[in-house]
Every structure is written in structure tokens, then in C-alpha cells.
C-alpha positions in Angstrom: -46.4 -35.4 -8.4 -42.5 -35.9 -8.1 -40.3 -32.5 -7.2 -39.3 -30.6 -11.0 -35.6 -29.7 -11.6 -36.2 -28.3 -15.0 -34.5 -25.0 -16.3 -37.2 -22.7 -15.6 -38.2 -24.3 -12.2 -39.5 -22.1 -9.8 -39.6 -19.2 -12.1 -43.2 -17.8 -11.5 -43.0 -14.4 -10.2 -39.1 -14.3 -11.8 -40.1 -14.9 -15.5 -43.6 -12.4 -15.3 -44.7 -9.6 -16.8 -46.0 -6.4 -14.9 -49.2 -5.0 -15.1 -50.3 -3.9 -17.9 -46.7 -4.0 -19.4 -47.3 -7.1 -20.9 -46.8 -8.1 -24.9 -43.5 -7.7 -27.3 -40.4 -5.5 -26.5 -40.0 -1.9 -27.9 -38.3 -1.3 -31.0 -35.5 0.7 -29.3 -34.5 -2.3 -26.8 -33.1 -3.4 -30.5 -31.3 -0.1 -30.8 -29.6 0.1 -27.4 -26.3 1.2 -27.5 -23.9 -1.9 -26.1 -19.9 -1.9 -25.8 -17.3 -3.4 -24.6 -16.8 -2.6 -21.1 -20.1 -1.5 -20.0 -22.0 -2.5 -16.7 -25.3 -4.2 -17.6 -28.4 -5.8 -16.0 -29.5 -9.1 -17.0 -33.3 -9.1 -17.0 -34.9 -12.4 -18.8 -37.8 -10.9 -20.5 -40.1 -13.8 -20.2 -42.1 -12.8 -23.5 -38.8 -14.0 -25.8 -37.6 -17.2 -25.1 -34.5 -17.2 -28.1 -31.0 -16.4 -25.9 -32.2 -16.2 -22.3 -30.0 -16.3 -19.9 -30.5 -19.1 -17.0 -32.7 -18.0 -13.8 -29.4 -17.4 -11.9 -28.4 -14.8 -13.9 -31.5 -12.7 -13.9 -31.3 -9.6 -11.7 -27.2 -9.6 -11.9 -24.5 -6.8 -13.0 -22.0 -8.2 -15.5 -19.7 -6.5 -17.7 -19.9 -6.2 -21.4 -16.6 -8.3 -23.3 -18.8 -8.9 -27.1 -21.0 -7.3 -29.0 -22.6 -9.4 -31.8 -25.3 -8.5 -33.9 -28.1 -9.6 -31.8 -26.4 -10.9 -28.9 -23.9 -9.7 -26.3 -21.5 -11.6 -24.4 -21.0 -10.6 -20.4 -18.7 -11.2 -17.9 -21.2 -12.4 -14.4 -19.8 -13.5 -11.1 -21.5 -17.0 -9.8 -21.1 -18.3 -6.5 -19.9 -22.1 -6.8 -18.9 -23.8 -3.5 -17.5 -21.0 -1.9 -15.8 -19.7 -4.3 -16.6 -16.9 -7.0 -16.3 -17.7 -10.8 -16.2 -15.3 -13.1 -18.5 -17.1 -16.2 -18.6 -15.6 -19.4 -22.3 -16.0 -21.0 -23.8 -14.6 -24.3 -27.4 -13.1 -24.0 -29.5 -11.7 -26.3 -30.1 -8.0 -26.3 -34.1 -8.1 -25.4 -32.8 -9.4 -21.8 -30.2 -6.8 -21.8 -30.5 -3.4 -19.5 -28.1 -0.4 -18.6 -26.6 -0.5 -15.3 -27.1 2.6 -13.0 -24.5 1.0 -11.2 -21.8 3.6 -12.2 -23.4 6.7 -11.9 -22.9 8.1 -8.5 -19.4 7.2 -8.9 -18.4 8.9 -12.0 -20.6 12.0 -10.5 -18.4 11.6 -7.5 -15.1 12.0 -9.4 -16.6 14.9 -11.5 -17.3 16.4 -8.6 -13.8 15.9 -7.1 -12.1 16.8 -10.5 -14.0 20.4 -10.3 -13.2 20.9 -6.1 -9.1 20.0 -7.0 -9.4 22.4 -9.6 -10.9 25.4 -7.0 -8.6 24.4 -4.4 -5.6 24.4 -6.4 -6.7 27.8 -7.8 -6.9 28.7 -4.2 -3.7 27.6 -2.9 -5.7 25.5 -0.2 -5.9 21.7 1.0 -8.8 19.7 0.5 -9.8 16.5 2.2 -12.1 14.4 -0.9 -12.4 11.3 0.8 -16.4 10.5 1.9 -17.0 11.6 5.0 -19.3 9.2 7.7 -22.8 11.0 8.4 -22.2 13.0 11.4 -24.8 12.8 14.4 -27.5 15.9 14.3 -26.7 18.9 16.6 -28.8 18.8 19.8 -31.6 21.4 20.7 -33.7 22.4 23.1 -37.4 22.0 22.2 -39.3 25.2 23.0 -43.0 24.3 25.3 -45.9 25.8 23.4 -47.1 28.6 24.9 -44.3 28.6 27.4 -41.6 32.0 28.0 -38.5 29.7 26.7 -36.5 29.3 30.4 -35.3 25.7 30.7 -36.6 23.8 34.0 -34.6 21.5 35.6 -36.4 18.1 36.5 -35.3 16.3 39.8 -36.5 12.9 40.9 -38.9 12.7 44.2 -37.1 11.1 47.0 -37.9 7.6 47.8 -41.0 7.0 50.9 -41.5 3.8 51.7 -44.9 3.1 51.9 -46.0 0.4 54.4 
């Protein structure tokens, strides 16, 4: 049987259903509150075939730039030949999701917003920049049943044995 090219080639576990989550979209994915400039995911949802997006685009971020009455228009980045395009596709909303994307950053500046505020208050410096994960402190582990002293271990001298 010769090798298939087609649009959805290679699609089988992409373009699925999970269990029991089979069947029609809900009502609200309709009602989903798109605009311009928001982060979404582009998920084909394999039971509409009307305005889905091609198998490269499914699991990518993009950014909202049109909202039309059942479609909306978002800015992806694709890989072509080393080089990154930016490629402007319209999908319909069905295969449209809110990014998470954002959150930990906008709860980061919150955050930051409420700790310049304290420190200001304070008439103190504060350093807001992330901070690498610092190695744990070192303990001693207590032997059960043991009185607590700390033994030092020493290595038998070497003995030839022939």
C-alpha cells in the first residue's frame, strides 16, 4: 500500500477522543469569552470537522488578533527551515481553549505589586527578582534507639594478605 501524505496523516491518537468524553461539544465552548490579545490553546476537537486547524497546530499557544462570530483568528509560531514564522490562522471556536500560560506570571507581579507596597511603607529594600532553589541544610540523622553522640568512622588499615 504506497506511504499517505494526506492532511490528517498520522493523526490517530492526535485527532481522538478520551474515554468516555466522547460525542458533541458543550454548549458553553460556544459561549467562551475570546479577545484580542489573549493566549489560547489550539486543540482540534476531532468530533467537528468545519474550521480545524492543521495537525501542526494542535497542542500550540498563539495569541488572539480576531474575533468573528464563530471563528477566531490567532497569531502561532511555526518552525520553517530554521527559522520561526509567525502565521496568522483562523480557527473555529470548538478547537479553541484558554491558555494557563499567563497565570503564574500575572500572580507573580501581583505579588510583587503588594511586597513594593509594604517595603515602601517600611522604608526598606527589597530584592523581587526569582531567586534559584537553594540546596537543603544538612543534618545529622539520629540512630534509633541510640543516646544521640556522633561516632567518628575511620578506615582499617590495609594487611596484605598472602
Amino acid at each position: 500500500m504506497p506511504h499517505s501524505f494526506g492532511w490528517r496523516a498520522r493523526t490517530r491518537s492526535m485527532f481522538r477522543k478520551k474515554f468516555r468524553q466522547h460525542g458533541l461539544p458543550h454548549l458553553s465552548q460556544y459561549f467562551l469569552p475570546v479577545k484580542v490579545g489573549d493566549y489560547v490553546d489550539i486543540f482540534a476537537d476531532p468530533s467537528i470537522h468545519k474550521g480545524m486547524p492543521h495537525k501542526h497546530y494542535h497542542g500550540r499557544t498563539g495569541i488572539v488578533f480576531n474575533v468573528t462570530k464563530s471563528a477566531v483568528g490567532v497569531r502561532v509560531n511555526k518552525l520553517v527551515n530554521g527559522r520561526i514564522l509567525e502565521k496568522r490562522i483562523h480557527v473555529r471556536i470548538e478547537h479553541i481553549r484558554k491558555s494557563a500560560c499567563q497565570k503564574e506570571i500575572i500572580a507573580r507581579v501581583k505579588s510583587n505589586e503588594a511586597i513594593k507596597k509594604a517595603a515602601r511603607e517600611g522604608g526598606e529594600k527589597v530584592c523581587l527578582k526569582r531567586q534559584v532553589k537553594a540546596p537543603r541544610e544538612g543534618y545529622f540523622l539520629a540512630k534509633p534507639g541510640g543516646d544521640g553522640t556522633i561516632t567518628t568512622i575511620q578506615p582499617l588499615p590495609f594487611s596484605d594478605l598472602i
